[in-house]
C-alpha positions in Angstrom: 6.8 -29.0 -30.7 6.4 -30.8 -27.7 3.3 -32.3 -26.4 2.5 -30.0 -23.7 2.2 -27.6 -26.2 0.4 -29.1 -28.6 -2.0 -30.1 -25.8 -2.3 -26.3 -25.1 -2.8 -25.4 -28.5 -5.6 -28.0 -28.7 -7.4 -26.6 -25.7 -6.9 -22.7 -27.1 -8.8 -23.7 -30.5 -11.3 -26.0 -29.0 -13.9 -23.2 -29.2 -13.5 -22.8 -32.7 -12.2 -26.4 -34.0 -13.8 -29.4 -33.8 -11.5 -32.0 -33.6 -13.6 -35.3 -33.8 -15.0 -34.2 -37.3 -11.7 -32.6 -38.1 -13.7 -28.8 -39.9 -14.2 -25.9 -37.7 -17.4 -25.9 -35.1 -21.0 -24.7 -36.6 -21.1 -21.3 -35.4 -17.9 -20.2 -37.4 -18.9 -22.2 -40.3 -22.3 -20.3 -40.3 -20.7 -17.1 -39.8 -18.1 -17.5 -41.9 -20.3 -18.3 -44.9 -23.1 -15.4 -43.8 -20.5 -13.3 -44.0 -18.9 -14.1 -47.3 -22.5 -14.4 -49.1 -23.1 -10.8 -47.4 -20.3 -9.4 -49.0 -21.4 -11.4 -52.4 -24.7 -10.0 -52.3 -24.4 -6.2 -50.7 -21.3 -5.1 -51.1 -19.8 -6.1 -54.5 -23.1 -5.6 -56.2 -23.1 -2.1 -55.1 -19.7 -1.4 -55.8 -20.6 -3.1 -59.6 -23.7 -1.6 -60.2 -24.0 1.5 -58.4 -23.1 3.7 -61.7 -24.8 2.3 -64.2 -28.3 3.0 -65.3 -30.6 0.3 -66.0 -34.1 -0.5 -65.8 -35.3 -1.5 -62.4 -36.0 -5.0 -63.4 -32.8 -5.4 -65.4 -30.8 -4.2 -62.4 -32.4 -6.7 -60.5 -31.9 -9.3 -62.6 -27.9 -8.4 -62.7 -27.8 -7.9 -59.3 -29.1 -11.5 -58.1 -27.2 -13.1 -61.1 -24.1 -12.4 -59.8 -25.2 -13.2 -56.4 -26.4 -16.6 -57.5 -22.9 -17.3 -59.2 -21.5 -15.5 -56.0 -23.9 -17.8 -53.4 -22.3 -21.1 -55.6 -19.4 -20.6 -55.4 -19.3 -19.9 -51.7 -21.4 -23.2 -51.3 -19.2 -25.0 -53.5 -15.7 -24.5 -51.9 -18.0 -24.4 -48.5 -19.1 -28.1 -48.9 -15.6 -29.3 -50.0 -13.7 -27.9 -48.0 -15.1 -26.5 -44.9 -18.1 -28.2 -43.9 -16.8 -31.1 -45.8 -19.8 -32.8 -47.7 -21.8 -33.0 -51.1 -23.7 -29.9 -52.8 -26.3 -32.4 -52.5 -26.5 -33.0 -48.8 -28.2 -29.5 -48.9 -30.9 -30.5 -50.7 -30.4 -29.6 -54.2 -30.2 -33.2 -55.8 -32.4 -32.0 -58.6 -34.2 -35.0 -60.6 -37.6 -35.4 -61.6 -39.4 -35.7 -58.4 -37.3 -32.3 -56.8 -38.8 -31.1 -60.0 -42.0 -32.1 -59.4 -42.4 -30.7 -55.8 -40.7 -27.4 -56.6 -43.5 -26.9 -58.8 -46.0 -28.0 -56.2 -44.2 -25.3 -54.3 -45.1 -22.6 -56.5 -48.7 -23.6 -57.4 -48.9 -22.9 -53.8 -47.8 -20.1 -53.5 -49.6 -18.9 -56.5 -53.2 -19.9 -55.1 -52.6 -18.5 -51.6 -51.1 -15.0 -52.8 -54.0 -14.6 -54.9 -56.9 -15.5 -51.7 -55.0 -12.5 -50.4 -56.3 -10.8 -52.8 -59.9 -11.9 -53.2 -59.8 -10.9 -49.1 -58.8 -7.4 -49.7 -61.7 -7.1 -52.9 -64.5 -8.6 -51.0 -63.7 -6.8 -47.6 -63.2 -3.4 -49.9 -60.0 -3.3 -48.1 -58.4 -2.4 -51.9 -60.1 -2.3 -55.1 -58.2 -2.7 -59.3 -56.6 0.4 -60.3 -55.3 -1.3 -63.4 -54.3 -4.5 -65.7 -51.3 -5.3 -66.9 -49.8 -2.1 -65.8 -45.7 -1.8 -66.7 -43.7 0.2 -63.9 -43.9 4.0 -63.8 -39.8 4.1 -63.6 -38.4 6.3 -66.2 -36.7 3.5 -68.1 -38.4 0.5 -67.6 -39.3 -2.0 -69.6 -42.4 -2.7 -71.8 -44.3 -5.0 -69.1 -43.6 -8.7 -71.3 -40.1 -7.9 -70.8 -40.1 -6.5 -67.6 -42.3 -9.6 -66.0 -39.8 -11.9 -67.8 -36.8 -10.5 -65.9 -38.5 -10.1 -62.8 -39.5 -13.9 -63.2 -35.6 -14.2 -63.8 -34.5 -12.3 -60.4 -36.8 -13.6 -58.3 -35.5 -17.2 -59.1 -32.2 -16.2 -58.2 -33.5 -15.1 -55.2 -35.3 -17.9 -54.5 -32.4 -20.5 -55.3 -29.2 -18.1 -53.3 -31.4 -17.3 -50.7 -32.8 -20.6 -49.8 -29.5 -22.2 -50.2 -28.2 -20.2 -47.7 -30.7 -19.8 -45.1 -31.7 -23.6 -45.5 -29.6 -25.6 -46.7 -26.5 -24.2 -45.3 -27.5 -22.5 -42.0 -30.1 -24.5 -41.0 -28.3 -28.0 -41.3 -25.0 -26.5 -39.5 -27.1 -25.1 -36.5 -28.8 -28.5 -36.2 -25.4 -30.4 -36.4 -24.3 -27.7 -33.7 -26.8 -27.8 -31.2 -26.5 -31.9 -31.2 -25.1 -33.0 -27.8 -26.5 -34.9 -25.2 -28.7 -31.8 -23.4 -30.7 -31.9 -27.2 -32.1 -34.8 -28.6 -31.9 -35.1 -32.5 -35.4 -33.8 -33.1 -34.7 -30.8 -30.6 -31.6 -30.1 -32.4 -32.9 -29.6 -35.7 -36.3 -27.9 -34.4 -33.6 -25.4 -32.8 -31.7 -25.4 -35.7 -35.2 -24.3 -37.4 -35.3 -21.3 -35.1 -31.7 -20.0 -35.7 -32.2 -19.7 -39.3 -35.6 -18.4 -39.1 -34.6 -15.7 -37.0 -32.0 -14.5 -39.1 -33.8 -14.4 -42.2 -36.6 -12.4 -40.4 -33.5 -10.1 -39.0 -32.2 -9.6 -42.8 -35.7 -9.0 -44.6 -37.8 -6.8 -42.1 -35.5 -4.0 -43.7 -36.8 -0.4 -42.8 -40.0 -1.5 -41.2 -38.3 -1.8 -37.9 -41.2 -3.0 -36.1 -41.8 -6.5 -34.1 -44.8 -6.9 -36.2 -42.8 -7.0 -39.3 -40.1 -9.1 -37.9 -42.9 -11.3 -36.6 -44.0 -11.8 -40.0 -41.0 -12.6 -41.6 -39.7 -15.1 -38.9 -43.2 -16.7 -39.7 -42.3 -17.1 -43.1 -38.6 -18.1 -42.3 -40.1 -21.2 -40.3 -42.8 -22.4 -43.0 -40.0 -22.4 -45.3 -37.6 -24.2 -42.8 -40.1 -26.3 -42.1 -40.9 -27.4 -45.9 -37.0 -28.4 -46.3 -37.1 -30.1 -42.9 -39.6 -33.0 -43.3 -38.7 -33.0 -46.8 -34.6 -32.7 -46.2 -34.8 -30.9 -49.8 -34.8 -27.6 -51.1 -37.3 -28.2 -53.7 -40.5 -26.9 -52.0 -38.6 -24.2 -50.0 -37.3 -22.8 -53.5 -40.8 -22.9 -55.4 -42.6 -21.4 -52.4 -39.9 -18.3 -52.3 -39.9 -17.5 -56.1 -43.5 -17.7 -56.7 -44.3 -15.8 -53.4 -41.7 -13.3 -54.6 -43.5 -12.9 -58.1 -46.7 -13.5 -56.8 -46.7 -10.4 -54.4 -44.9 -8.1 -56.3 -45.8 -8.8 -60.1 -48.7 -10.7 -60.8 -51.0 -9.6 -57.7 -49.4 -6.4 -56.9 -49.8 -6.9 -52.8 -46.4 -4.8 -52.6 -48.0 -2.0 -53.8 -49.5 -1.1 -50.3 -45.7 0.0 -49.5 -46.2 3.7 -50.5 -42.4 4.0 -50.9 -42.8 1.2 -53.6 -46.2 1.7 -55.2 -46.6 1.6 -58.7 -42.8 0.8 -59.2 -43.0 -2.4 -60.3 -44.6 -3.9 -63.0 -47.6 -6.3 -62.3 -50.4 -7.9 -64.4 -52.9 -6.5 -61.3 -51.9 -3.3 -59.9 -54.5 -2.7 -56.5 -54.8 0.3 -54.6 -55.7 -0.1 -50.7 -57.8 1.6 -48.7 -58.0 -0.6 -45.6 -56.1 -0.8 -42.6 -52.7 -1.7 -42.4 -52.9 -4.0 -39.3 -54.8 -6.1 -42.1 -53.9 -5.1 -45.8 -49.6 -4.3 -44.5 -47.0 -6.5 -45.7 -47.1 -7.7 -42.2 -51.1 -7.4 -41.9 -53.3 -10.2 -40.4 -54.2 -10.9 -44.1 -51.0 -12.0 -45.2 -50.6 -13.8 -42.0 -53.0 -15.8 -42.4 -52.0 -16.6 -45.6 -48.5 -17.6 -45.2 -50.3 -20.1 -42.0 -52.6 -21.5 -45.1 -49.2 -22.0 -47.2 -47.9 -24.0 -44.5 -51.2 -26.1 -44.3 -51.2 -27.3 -48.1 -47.4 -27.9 -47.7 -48.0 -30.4 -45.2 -50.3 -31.4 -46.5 -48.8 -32.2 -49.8 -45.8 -33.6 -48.0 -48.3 -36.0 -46.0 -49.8 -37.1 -49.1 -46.5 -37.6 -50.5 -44.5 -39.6 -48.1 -47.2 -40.9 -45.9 -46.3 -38.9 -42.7 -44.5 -35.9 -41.3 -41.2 -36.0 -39.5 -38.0 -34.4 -39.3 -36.0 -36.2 -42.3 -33.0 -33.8 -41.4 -30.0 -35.3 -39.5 -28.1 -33.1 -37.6 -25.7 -36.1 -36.6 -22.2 -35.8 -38.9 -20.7 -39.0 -38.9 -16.9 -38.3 -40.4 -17.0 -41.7 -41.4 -19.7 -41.3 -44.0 -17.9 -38.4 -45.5 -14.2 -39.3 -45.6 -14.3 -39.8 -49.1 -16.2 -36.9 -50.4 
């Protein structure tokens, strides 16, 4: 071929190649992988498990299992070969101290899901219908089984979920959006807001209201935030799973859905009364408390590394990753 056409071809693929760090440019690496985790997680489970009949919580727990293995493998081949770095560079370089403030993470979580509900008691916004209550599904499980596979799914969701919507979106929008009109910090803060936005855009689900997209793009940019001045998944992860459990097993905040009430099994099971501009999913009550998550996150990561900053770098230097 001669050089006028390769010259041609060059310029045709610029929009989706970038030829400096030699992998294709951010938005087709974040589509790309959105897409295939989409399929990994919707489709395939559906086609799987649409026909067989198990209890709620098992079926949960098979469904985000094979998403997890699904989500891994994606990330796997993604890192190697498409957005050519380590697993690790996402922030899963699991030790003792990602231990550590994974578990800070979900003590967290823990105490500010259950000030949610001390608000709703004391306000009379909801009062205890019952303890330790095991789902009203025909087959479910006896509730020590069934909270131990909910446990199960909801750190699978916790781990595929943030891996994707952190680790993976959230550092490839930053990396995009570097040039000389954004400055590093800008980058990443925008970065931030790309990922945020689509996770609200995927969770608010059948509420199809701004308020609920509101709230979950909130909860999208605490969590962003977390992996951002910590450049690890570790808090991100604990805050997901135990806000996951939290809500819909131990608390039983879910059960002011009335599509969903008294599906799942919880250790507290309240009934609400109040109004859902406060006591909703998307109430004034939980926004609050996802705005005190973010406070004793901070917090903790202040106490821990002496400051708060953006410790992501959305600068790929080609030389630094030649040899992974």
């Amino acid at each position: 071929m001669d050089e006028p056409s390769k010259h041609t071809i060059r310029l045709l693929l610029v929009p989706f190649w970038n030829h400096t760090e030699r992998r294709p440019r951010a938005l087709w690496r974040i589509l790309g992988a959105f897409v295939l985790v989409a399929i990994g997680s919707q489709v395939i489970p559906s086609v799987l498990f649409n026909d067989i009949e198990l209890p709620p919580s098992i079926l949960g727990v098979a469904q985000n299992g094979f998403t997890v293995a699904i989500v891994l493998l994606v990330v796997v081949i993604w890192a190697r070969h498409v957005d050519h770095r380590q697993l690790s560079e996402y922030g899963l370089e699991i030790g003792d101290e990602w231990i550590r403030a994974a578990g800070v993470g979900i003590i967290i979580a823990f105490v500010a899901w259950g000030l949610a509900l001390v608000v709703h008691l004391s306000t009379g916004w909801a009062h205890i219908s019952a303890l330790l209550s095991p789902s009203n599904a025909e087959n479910a499980l006896p509730l020590t089984l069934a909270m131990l596979a909910f446990t199960i799914q909801f750190l699978f969701v916790g781990i595929w979920e943030e891996l994707l919507f952190r680790g993976l979106i959230l550092k490839n929008a930053a990396e995009g959006f570097q040039s000389r009109w954004f400055s590093e910090r800008r980058s990443v803060l925008a970065g931030l807001v790309v990922s945020s936005v689509l996770f609200g855009v995927v969770h608010v689900g059948q509420a199809n209201s701004l308020l609920a997209l509101g709230f979950w793009v909130l909860m999208g940019l605490v969590l962003g935030s977390t992996y951002v001045v910590t450049d690890s998944l570790a808090i991100p992860i604990g805050l997901h799973f135990a806000t996951n459990l939290a809500f819909n097993n131990v608390y039983g905040l879910s059960n002011v859905r009335p599509e969903t009430a008294n599906i799942a099994a919880t250790l507290l099971r309240p009934d609400f009364t109040g109004p859902a501009r406060f006591v909703g999913v998307s109430g004034f009550v939980n926004v609050g408390i996802v705005l005190i998550i973010a406070t004793l996150a901070i917090g903790y990561v202040t106490i821990r590394y002496g400051s708060v900053k953006v410790r992501i770098s959305p600068s790929y230097t080609i030389d630094s990753h030649s040899q992974k």
